[in-house]
C-alpha positions, 0 to 999 in steps of 0.5 A, a space after each residue: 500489501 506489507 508482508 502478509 502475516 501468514 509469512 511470518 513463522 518462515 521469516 522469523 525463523 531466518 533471523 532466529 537468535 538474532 538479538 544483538 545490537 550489532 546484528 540487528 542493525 544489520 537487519 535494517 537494509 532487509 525491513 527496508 526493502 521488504 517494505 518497498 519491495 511487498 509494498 507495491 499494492 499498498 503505493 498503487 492503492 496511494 496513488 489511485 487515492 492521490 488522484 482524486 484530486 485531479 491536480 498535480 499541486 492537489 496530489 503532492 500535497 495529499 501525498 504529503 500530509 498523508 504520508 506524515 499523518 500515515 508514519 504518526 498512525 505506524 508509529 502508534 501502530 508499532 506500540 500496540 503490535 502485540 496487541 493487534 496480532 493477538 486480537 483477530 477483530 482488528 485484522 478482519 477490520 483491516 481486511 474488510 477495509 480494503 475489500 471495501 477500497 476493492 468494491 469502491 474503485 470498481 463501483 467509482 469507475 464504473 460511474 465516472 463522468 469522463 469530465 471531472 477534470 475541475 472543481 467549481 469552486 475551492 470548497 469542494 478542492 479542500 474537502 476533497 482533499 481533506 477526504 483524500 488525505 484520511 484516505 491515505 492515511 488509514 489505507 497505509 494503517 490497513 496496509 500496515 497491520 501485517 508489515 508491522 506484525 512481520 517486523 516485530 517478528 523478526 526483531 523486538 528492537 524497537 528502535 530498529 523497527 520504527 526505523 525501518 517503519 520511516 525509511 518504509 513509509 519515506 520510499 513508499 511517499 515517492 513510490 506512489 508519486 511515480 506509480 501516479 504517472 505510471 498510472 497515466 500511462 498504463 489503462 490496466 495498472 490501477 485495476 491490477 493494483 486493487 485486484 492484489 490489494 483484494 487478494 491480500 484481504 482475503 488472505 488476511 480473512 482466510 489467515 483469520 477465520 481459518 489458522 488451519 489452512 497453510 498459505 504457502 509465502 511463494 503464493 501471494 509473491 505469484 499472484 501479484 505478479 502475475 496481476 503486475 505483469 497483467 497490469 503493465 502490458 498494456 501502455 496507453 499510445 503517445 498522442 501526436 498532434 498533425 504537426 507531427 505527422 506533417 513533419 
């Protein structure tokens, strides 16, 4: 999720004044950790991306040149900001893209063969990866539009912001890693991930279209939430093998 754009006038009013090197550095630990903290959507949707690969070797390297081509887009991100949070088009295309993954995970599932666990042949390995890899990237862009927005609000240290945009993008590369065994293990997760990742879009389409509507902050922390909450009661059961019920 990234902190969402309408949160933006209460959080720049918290660090209002605040224009000192000194102050600002202390800033730092805050962007770090409403990034991790208001990312969790955006490391489901990673990490349900990562899986295609159905490869543990596959999944980290998706991860990894992802997440670097994911920064290098952040970066360059981070130079257009103020472009980006005065132009409505490219936040609806954002928006649009992750209802898009919303639409896509659901029709995938619904049509997925319950053996699709190899690949014939290394050519298909590699252009799935490929496909995996630009995935990633562009699904953290999305992600990032109203993160980076939030983060220029609070500060215009660019230095600070891109700081906090690597440690954010760093944490956000194991936190998918961890999310993709959780994911193993909890049947409901991933569906929680893109159903907050559907929320978001629709409050960044509402945000868009209709400025005039006041979208509390507390609301989209309830929301995912409760989705979370949703997602993570229920735990698939350990298998035991005969053995251990000889035993």
């Amino acid at each position: 999720m990234g902190m969402d754009i309408t949160m933006l006038p209460s959080i720049s009013d918290w660090f209002e004044g605040v224009d000192q090197w000194g102050e600002v550095l202390a800033l730092l630990p805050v962007l770090v950790v409403l990034e991790i903290v208001l990312s969790a959507d955006n490391a489901v949707a990673l990490a349900a991306i990562a899986r295609q690969c159905r490869h543990l070797q596959q999944e980290r390297l998706a991860l990894n040149i992802g997440i670097i081509l994911a920064l290098i887009l952040r970066l360059g991100l981070i130079i257009v900001a103020q472009w980006v949070l005065q132009n409505d088009v490219v936040q609806l295309i954002a928006a649009a893209y992750l209802l898009w993954l919303f639409f896509d995970h659901f029709n995938s599932s619904s049509h997925q063969s319950p053996e699709q666990g190899s690949f014939p042949d290394s050519s298909i390995q590699s252009l799935t990866l490929i496909r995996t890899v630009l995935l990633l990237a562009f699904t953290d862009l999305a992600f990032s539009i109203d993160s980076v927005a939030a983060a220029v609000a609070i500060s215009d240290q660019t230095v600070l912001i891109t700081t906090g945009a690597f440690i954010g993008i760093v944490a956000l590369r194991f936190t998918s890693e961890l999310f993709i065994r959780w994911l193993e293990v909890y049947p409901r997760l991933e569906t929680a991930g893109f159903l907050a990742v559907a929320f978001v879009a629709l409050r960044l389409i509402i945000h868009v279209v209709m400025p005039f509507v006041h979208q509390p902050d507390w609301l989209t922390l309830v929301v995912v939430f409760v989705f979370f909450s949703w997602g993570l009661s229920l735990k698939t059961p350990i298998q035991t093998t005969d053995q251990d019920h000889a035993s």
